[in-house]
C-alpha positions, -999 to 999 in steps of 0.1 A, spaced: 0 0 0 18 31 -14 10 61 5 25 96 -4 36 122 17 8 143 7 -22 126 7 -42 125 39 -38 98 68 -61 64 66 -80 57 82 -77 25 101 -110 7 87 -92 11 54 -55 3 66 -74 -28 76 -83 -42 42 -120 -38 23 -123 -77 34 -131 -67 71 -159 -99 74 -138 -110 97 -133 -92 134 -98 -87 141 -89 -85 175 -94 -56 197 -52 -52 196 -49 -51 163 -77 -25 157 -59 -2 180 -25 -10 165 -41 1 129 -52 32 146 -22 40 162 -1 31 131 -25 57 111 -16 83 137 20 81 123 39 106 102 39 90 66 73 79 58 71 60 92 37 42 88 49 31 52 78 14 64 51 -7 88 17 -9 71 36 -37 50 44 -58 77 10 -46 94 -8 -57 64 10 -90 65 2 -97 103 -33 -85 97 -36 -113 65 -20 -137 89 -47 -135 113 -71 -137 90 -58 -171 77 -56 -187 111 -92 -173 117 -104 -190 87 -87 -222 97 -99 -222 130 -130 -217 117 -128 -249 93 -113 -269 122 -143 -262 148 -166 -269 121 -150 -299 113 -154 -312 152 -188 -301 152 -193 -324 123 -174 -354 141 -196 -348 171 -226 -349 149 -215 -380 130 -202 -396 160 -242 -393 176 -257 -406 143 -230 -439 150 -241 -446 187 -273 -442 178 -271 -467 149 -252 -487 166 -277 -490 192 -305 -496 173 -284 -526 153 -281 -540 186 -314 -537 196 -329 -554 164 -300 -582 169 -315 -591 205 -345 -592 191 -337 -612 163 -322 -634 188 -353 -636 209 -372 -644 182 -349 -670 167 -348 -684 203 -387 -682 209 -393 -706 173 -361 -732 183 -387 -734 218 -418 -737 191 -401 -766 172 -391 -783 198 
């Protein structure tokens, strides 16, 4: 992000990206703030690094994201086993009953 000695300061909403769907920690928002308050040739030198930090975080949002989803999932596929599981055994022991109730019958 090139920004000239004569333009005006940005903001930090802007220094932040236009993909701001995801909430950045309180920290970083004041850090962008406080990096906007600088004189220019200073917050050049760090909005690239800022920028990089603030993709960073992004990314291990994102992934975070993914990896609680992806246990919520396993939790919800892990219920849908018991239960089946359950039920096989349930229809087994009845099978068995009623195998066991016949070989009574026959006998």
């Amino acid at each position: 992000m090139n920004i000239d000695s004569d333009e005006a300061p940005m903001s930090s909403a802007s220094r932040l990206g236009k993909n701001n769907s995801q909430k950045l920690p309180k920290d970083m928002t004041d850090l962008a703030a406080a990096i906007a308050e600088l004189p220019s040739e200073q917050r050049q030198k760090i909005d690239v690094i800022f920028q990089r930090v603030v993709e960073s975080t992004r990314r291990r949002q994102r992934i975070l994201t993914l990896v609680q989803e992806a246990l919520s999932q396993l939790r919800l596929d892990m219920k849908y086993l018991l239960f089946d599981l359950e039920a096989t055994r349930r229809e087994r022991d009845s099978y068995k009953e009623s195998l066991d109730e016949q070989e009574e019958g026959d006998v």
